[in-house]
Structures are given as structure tokens and as C-alpha cells.
C-alpha positions, 0 to 999 in steps of 0.5 A, spaced: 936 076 972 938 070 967 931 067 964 936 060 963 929 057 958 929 063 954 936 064 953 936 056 952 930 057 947 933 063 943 940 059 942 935 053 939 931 057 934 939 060 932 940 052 931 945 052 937 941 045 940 943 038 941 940 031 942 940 033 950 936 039 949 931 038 944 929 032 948 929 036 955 924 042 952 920 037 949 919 033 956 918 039 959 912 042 956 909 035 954 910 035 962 908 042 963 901 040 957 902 044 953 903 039 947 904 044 942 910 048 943 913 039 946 911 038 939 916 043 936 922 041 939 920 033 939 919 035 931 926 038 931 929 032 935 926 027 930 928 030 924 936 030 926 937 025 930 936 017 929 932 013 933 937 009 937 940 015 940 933 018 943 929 015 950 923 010 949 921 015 953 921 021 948 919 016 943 913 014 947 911 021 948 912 023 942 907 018 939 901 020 944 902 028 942 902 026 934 895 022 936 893 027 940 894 034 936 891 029 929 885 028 934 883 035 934 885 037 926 
């Protein structure tokens, strides 16, 4: 059986990714807490695509997870 995130992620780390993807992992391990792994996909995200083209959501996400991670350092 396919593990389809797996295969997903490996395309990613290959620099196979898109707006749409990187932005889909980021939510889904923001809503799965764990904030680290949704932090390196929303950094990817925000490095390589301009604000206009990324959700308010992601945006908003994004911001908590940077506060939170800085909280702990």
C-alpha cells in the first residue's frame, strides 16, 4: 500500500512542491500539533511564495506557531 503523505513529503524534500502542498502539510500538522514539522512546511511556504498568493489562514497560523516556538527558546 501507497503511504500517499510519505510519498508526498519525499516529493517535497526533492523540491518537487507547490503553493497548494506546502500549505496543505503546513495545516495539517498545525491541526495534528505538532507545531514543528507545520513550521517547516509554512517556512518553505513563506520563503517561496508572496503573501497575496497564501490563505489568511496559513498567515494567521503561521504567526501563532512562530510566537509559540520563540515562547519556548
Amino acid at each position: 500500500m501507497v503511504d500517499v503523505k510519505k510519498t508526498y513529503e519525499q516529493m517535497i524534500e526533492k523540491g518537487y512542491d507547490s503553493l497548494e502542498l506546502l500549505e496543505s502539510f503546513g495545516n495539517y500538522y498545525y491541526d495534528n500539533n505538532n507545531l514543528k514539522k507545520s513550521k517547516l512546511y509554512f517556512d518553505k511556504l513563506f520563503e517561496k511564495y508572496n503573501l497575496a498568493l497564501i490563505s489568511t489562514k496559513s498567515k494567521e497560523r503561521y504567526k501563532l506557531i512562530q510566537k509559540t516556538i520563540n515562547n519556548y527558546n
